[in-house]
Every structure is written in C-alpha cells, then in structure tokens.
N, C-alpha and C positions, 0 to 999 in steps of 0.2 A: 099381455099388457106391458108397455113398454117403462124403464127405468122413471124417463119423464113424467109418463101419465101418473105414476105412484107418487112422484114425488110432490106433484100439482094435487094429487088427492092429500095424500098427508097434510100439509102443509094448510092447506083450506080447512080440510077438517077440525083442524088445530085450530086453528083461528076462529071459527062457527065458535067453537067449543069456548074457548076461551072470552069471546065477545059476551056469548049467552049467560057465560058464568058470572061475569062480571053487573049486566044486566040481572040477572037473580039478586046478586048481593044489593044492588044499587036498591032495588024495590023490598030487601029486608030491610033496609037502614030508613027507619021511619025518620021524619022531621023532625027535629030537635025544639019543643019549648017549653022552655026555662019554667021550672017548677018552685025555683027559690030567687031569692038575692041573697047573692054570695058575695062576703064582706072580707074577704082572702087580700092580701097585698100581691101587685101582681107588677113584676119587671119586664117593661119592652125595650128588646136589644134591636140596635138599628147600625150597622155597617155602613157609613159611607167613603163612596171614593167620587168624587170629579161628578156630583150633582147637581148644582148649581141653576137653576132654572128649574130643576125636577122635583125638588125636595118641600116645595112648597105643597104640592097636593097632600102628603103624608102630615106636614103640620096643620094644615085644613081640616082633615081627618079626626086627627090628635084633639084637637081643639073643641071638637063637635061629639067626643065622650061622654056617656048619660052615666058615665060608672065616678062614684066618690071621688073627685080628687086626691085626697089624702090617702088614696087605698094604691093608687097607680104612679109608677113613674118611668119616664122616657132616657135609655143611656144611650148618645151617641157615642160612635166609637168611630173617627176618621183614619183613616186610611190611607197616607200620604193625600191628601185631594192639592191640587195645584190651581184649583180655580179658587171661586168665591163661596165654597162648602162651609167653611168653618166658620165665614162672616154669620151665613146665614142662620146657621143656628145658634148664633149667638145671638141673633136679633129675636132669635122665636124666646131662647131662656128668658129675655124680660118679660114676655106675656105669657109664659110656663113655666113656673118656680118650681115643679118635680122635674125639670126639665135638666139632662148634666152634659157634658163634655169630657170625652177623653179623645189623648192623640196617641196611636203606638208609637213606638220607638224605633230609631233610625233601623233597628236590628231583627225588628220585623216586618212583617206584608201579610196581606190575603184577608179574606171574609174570613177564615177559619179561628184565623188568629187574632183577629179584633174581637169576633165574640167569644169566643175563651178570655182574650184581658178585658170586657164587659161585664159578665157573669161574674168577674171577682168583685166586683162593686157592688153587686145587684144584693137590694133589701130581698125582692118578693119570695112570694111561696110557691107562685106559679111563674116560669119566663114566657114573656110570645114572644117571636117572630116575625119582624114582617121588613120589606125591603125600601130604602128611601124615596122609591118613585111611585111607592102606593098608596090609595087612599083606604086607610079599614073607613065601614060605614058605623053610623053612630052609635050602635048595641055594641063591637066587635068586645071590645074588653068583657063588658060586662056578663054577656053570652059566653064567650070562653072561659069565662070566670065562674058563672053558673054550671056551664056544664063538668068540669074539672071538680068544683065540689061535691056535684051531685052523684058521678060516678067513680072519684077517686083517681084518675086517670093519670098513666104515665107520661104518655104523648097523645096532643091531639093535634088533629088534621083540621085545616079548617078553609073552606070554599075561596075560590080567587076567579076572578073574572078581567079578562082582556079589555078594557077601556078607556077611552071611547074607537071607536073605530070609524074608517072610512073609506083606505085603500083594500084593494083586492089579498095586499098581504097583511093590513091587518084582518080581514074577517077570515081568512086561513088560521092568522096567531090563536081570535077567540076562538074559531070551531076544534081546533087542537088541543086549547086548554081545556074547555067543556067535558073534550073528549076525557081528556086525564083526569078531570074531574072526577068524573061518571066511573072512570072504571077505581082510581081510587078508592071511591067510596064502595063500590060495589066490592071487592078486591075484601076492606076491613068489614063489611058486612059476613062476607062467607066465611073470616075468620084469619084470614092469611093478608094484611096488608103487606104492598111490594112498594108503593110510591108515596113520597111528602112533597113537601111542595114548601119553599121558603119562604115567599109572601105572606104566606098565611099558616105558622106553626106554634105549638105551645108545648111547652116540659115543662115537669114538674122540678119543682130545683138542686132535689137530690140527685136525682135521676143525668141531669145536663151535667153537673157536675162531677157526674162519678164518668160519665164516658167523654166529654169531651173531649179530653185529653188524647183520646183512642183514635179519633178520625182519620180517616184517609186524607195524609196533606202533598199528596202528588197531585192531586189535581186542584183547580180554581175552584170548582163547583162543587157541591156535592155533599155540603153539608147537612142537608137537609133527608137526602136518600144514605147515608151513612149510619146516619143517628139511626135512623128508620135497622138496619142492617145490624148494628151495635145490641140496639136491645132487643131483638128478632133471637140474634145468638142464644144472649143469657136469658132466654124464655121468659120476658117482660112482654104481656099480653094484655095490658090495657092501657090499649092502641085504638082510638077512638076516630071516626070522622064526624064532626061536627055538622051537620047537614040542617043547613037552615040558612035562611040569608038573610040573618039577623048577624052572623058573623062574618060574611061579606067582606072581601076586601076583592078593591080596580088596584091592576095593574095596567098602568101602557104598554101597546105596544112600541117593540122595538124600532126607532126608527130608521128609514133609508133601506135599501136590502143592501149594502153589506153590512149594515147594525146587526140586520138579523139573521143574516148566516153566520156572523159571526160570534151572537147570542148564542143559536141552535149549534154551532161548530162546541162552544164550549162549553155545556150542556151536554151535547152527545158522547162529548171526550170523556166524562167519567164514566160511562157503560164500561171502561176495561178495568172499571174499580168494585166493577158489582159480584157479588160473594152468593148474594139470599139463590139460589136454584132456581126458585119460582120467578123473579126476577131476570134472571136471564134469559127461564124461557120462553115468557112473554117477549121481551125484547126481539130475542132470537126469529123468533113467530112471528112477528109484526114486519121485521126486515125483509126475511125472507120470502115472505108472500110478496112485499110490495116487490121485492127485487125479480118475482117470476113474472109480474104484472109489468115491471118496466122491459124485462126479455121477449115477455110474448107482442106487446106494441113492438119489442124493436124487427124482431123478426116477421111480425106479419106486413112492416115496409117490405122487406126486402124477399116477402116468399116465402118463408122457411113455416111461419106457420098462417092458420086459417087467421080471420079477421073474426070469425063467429070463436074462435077458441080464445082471445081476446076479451071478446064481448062477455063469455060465461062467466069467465075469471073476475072482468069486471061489476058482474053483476051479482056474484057469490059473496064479494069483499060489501058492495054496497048495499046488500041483503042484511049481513050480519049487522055492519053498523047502524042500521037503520032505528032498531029498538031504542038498542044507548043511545043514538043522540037525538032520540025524537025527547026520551024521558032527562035528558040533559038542558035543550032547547025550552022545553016547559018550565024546567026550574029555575033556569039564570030568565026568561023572561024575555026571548030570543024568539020570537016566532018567524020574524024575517029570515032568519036562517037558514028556511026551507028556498031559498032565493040562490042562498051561493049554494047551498050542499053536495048539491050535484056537479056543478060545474067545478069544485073546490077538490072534490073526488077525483076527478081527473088529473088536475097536477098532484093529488097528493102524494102518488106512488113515487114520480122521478123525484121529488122534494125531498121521501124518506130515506132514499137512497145516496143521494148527494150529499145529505148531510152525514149518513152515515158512510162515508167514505171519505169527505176529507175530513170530519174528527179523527182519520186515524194516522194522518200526516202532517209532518210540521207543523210550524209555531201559527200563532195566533194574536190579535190586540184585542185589551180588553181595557178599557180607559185609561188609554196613552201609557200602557203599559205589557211588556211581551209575554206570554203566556209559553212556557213549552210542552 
C-alpha cells in the first residue's frame, strides 16, 4: 500500500469519524423549551463599525422582544464608523429608552475592544451577543434568558441562520453555517464544544468579565472562539448550545464576492490563534481532506490519477455529510437545500482551500479599514 493511499485512508477515516460524532452529539442535544420565565436582567452588547443601511434589521429585531422591557437593555459601542452608524442609533434611542451609546477613544479599535469598554457599563446578569446586521427573532432574549436560569450556564451557544438568500454564493454562506451549526451543537452535546459563533452568544457576567481581558488581540476576529478556548482552559463546563429556534437569530449574507472572501479571509486568519487540540484537529481534518479532494480533481485533468479515484473520495466526503445536514436542513426549515447540496459540494473543496490559503498571507480590508 502506497504512502498516498494511507494517507487518503486516514484522513477520510477521520473525517467519517469526526462528522458521525458530531451527528451523535447533535441528536443527544434535545430541543430546548423553556420550562419557566426568567425575570434575570440581561445586557446586549452590540459592536458597530460602518453599518449604516445594515443596522436597521437588528433594531426591527430589538423592537419585536416578547421579554420585559425593564429587564433588558441594548449597549452600542461604535467603533470609529465614518458613515451614518452613530445617526442611526440615535434615532432608534428615541423609540428605545434601554437603548445607550458609547464611542471608543481615539486610542483604541476592534470588536474586542469595544466589547470590553461595553461590558464596563453593562447592568445585566446575563450578556448576549449578537452582531449589528442581525436580526434575533422575537423569543431570542427571552429564551436565552430562560435557558441561562434554568441551567446555570456559563456560556451559551445559540443557533444563527444565513438570511435571506438568493445567489449561488449566498446558499453556500447558509449550507456552511447550518453546517457549523450542526456540528457545534453536536460537538457541546458529546461534551467537548470547539466552536461559538458571535451572532448569537451569551455569558454569564462574571464569567465575560473575568476573561475578557485574556483574549487573543492579534487578530480581528475571534472573539467569540477565544472566549469558547479561555474557559475550555480553566475547566468551565457549562458550555451549553441552545437548540431551539425560538432563539434564532438571521444573519446576511456577505455581500459581493470580494465581501465574502474577504469575510471568510478574516475568519479563517484566526485558526493560527486556536489553542483547544480538539479544535485544531477538526480544522486540520476538514482542510486536509478538502485539500486531497482539490489534488485528486487536479491530477485526474492531467493523468496522474483515475477519474473513479476522484469520484470515491468525492462520494466518501459526501456520504459523511449527508446525515448532519439532512438533520441541519430539517431544523433551520431548509428543505430546498437538497436543491444546491450537491452541486454546492462540488465547489466546496476548491473554496476550502483558497480560503484557507490566502488567510495566511498579507493584509486584508475589513470596513475601510486594513487588517494585518
């Protein structure tokens, strides 16, 4: 047996292995409903920079809350924006009196450092998470609210969905999130979560405030899988995923494709921030399959290998994902899915790999502002 064939067996195996597990976890993580009303004050920290036309669906959102007003309030925290960001939420403070305003200082920058100078203002007991271009659906607070009191919970995880969609690159963005979805939850089911997801996050206040400080600030991103890594360390295991779409939160996709490689560029640039084991070696696994899968298409143009050795590989990768995102596609409500899947399968291999090759070179823009 030749170095190659071992190396295409491992690597697949791994991957079976790892999709299935993930798929286990996903179907131990029963459906989440709410067994109380929980009367907890709860802080939503919201990061903007250069939203302007975006930030409206997040106040639409905001507005259509079924949880006490008196119990919740909204902190924005601008971020240099150069457009009409700061108008905007000033117009929403009149029809949102828990509604605040902060600006950082000439002496700072980033998502990291807006929600750290956020959190020092923040009343609640519980903080979410969520990003100025999304919409939580009408339970979100309350739901996360509920489940946080119900279990005590340090960090919860809570479901995000790509919408609305239309192009061929947005129904990639949603079947990718579904995807992280799915294994997410499957992942905190078995016991070992590796992924969070900033649209939709919640800490407990002690908790955000004892690690914040700690985060990884080399990169742009990454607040979200840090925190996850932080309290991973100090043996903080209740690590919940919220699973129910009663806490719901759309995101848009990115738009244009360079928005969105250069979304996914900055995004994939903190993988050389990740610490957790298990984390890497999922990443590592994920890569490197795709990357046997982008060799074996390239070599079967030119000869080197079969077109059926191709085909195998291709249909090993799309065997495995099959389960997760058939039980992914069921819960966001996705049946059309089964429409792109296949075909979406097909570029997903060169997509994974591109993107993970130029997050590891040069600079990058990330709202009219350069990333290194």
């Amino acid at each position: 047996m030749s170095l190659l064939t071992i190396i295409v067996f491992l690597f697949s195996g791994m991957y079976i292995l790892m999709v299935w597990a993930f798929y286990i976890g996903w179907l131990k993580t029963p459906v989440y409903h709410p067994q109380n009303t929980a009367s907890i004050p709860v802080t939503i920290l919201v990061a903007c920079r250069n939203e302007s036309g975006r930030i409206q669906c997040l106040f639409d959102g905001l507005s259509r809350q079924n949880y006490p007003v008196h119990l919740w309030e909204v902190i924005f925290i601008d971020d240099h924006s150069t457009d009409q960001t700061v108008e905007e939420i000033r117009k929403f403070q009149h029809a949102q009196p828990n509604c605040r305003l902060i600006s950082l200082p000439e002496y700072q920058s980033g998502k990291k450092a807006a929600l750290v100078a956020g959190q020092e203002l923040a009343n609640g007991s519980l903080f979410l998470f969520t990003d100025a271009d999304c919409s939580p659906s009408p339970g979100w607070i309350s739901t996360m609210a509920s489940f946080f009191n119900q279990y005590s919970s340090d960090l919860l995880l809570g479901p995000v969905m790509i919408d609305p969609v239309a192009s061929v690159k947005d129904h990639l963005q949603k079947l990718e999130y579904m995807s992280l979805m799915a294994s997410s939850s499957g992942a905190c089911g078995l016991g070992h979560p590796i992924m969070a997801h900033a649209p939709n996050m919640g800490v407990r206040r002690e908790i955000y405030r004892t690690f914040c400080h700690a985060l990884d600030t080399r990169f742009a991103s990454g607040d979200d899988v840090f925190l996850l890594q932080a309290l991973k360390k100090e043996s903080r295991n209740k690590i919940h995923f919220v699973k129910t779409r009663e806490a719901l939160v759309s995101s848009k996709p990115a738009g244009g494709l360079p928005g969105f490689f250069s979304q996914r560029r900055r995004w994939a640039s903190k993988a050389k921030g990740y610490t957790d084991p298990a984390l890497v070696l999922v990443t590592l696994t994920v890569f490197i399959l795709n990357t046997i899968i982008v060799a074996a298409a390239l070599g079967s143009c030119f000869g080197f290998f079969s077109p059926r050795f191709l085909l195998i590989l291709f249909g090993i990768k799309t065997a495995a994902d099959l389960p997760l995102m058939a039980a992914a596609m069921q819960f966001y409500h996705f049946n059309k899915g089964w429409w792109v899947f296949l075909p979406l399968q097909i570029i997903y291999s060169p997509y994974v790999v591109l993107v993970g090759i130029i997050s590891l070179f040069g600079k990058y823009s990330w709202k009219g502002r350069k990333i290194p």
